[in-house]
N, C-alpha and C positions, 0 to 999 in steps of 0.2 A: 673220620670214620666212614662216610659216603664214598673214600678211596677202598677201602678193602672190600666193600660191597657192587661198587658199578668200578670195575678194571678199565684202565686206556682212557678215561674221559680225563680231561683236564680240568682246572682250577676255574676257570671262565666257563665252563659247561656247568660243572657243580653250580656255581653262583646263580646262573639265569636259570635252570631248573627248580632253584629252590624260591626264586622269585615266584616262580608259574606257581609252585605248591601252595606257598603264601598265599596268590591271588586267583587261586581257583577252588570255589566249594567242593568240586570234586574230586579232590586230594586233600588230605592230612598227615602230618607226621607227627609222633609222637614220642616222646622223650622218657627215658629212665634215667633219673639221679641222683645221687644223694649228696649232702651236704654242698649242694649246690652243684656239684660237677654232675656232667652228662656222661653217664658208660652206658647207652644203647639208644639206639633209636627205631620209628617201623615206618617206614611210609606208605601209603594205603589211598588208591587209588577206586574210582566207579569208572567200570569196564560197561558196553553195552552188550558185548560179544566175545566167551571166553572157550574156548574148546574144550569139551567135555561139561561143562555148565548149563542148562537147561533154560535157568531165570533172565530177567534182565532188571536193574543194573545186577551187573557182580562186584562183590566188594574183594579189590585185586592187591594182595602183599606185593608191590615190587619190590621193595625190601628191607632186611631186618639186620642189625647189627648188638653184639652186646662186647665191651671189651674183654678180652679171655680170661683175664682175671676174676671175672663177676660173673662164667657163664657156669651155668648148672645149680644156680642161687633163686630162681624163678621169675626173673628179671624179663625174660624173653616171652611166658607166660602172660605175665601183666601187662608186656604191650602187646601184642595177640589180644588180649580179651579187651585192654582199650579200644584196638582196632574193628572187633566182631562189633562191639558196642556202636561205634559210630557207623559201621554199616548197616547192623539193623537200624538205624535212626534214620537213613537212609534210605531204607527200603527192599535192601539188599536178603536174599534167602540163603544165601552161598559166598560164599568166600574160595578164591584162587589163588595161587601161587604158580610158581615156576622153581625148578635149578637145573643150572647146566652141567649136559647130561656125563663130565667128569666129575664134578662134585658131590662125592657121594656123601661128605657129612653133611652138605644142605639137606639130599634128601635125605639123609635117616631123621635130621634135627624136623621136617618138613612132617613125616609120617609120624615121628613122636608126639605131634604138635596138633596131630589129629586129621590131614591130610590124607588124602588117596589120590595115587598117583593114578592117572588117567591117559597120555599117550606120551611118548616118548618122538621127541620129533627133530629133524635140522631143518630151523628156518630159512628161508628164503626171501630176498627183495631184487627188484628190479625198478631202477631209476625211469620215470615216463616224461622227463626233463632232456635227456641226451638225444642228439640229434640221429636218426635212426643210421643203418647201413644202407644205402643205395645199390651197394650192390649185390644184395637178397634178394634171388629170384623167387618169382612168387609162383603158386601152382596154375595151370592153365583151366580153363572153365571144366574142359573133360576129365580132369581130374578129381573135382570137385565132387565128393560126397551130397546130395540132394536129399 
């Protein structure tokens, strides 16, 4: 299920992620099932710093899954509101989410679920590990804004 949710990570990524989950109070996941089988889960995350969020911690959906057979049964509901629960117990005033910005049934599923969307944005990172270019001229002193 954590495949159709986080795309391109492998089987070895999953594993030691859900290690951390396990062994970090500040993450939880949470389980829908019945007769013992699992058709969804939510995992939920304390953010210090969320864009467009105000408070700190934030209590952060990274993400939610329900098998398609079982969705629109209030499956996804119930773990949502397990989820709000444990971040007010937490301390949390606010709850955040994301979806990527092709996936427009997350966001309708997102806004249905009582969400407002706040910026629409493409991330960015830069490795501060890699050895720099040498040969990047740098600006001369006269150039320099004061």
């Amino acid at each position: 299920m954590r495949n159709a949710v986080y795309k391109g990570l492998d089987d070895t990524f999953h594993h030691k992620e859900i290690a951390v989950i396990l062994d970090d109070t500040d993450r939880e996941c949470f389980f829908y099932a019945v007769d013992d089988v699992i058709l969804g889960f939510v995992e939920v995350t304390l953010r210090n710093i969320v864009d467009g969020c105000l408070s700190s911690p934030v209590g952060y959906v990274e993400g939610i899954y329900i098998r398609p057979t079982w969705r629109g049964r209030g499956a996804a509901g119930m773990l949502l509101d397990a989820a709000t629960a444990w971040c007010r117990e937490k301390g949390c005033s606010e709850m955040a989410t994301d979806a990527e910005l092709d996936n427009i049934d997350a966001q309708r599923f997102h806004a249905h679920m009582g969400f407002e969307e706040t910026y629409r944005i493409v991330e960015y990172r830069k490795s501060l590990t890699e050895q720099p270019d040498t040969n990047v001229q740098m600006p001369n002193d006269r150039n320099r804004r004061t």
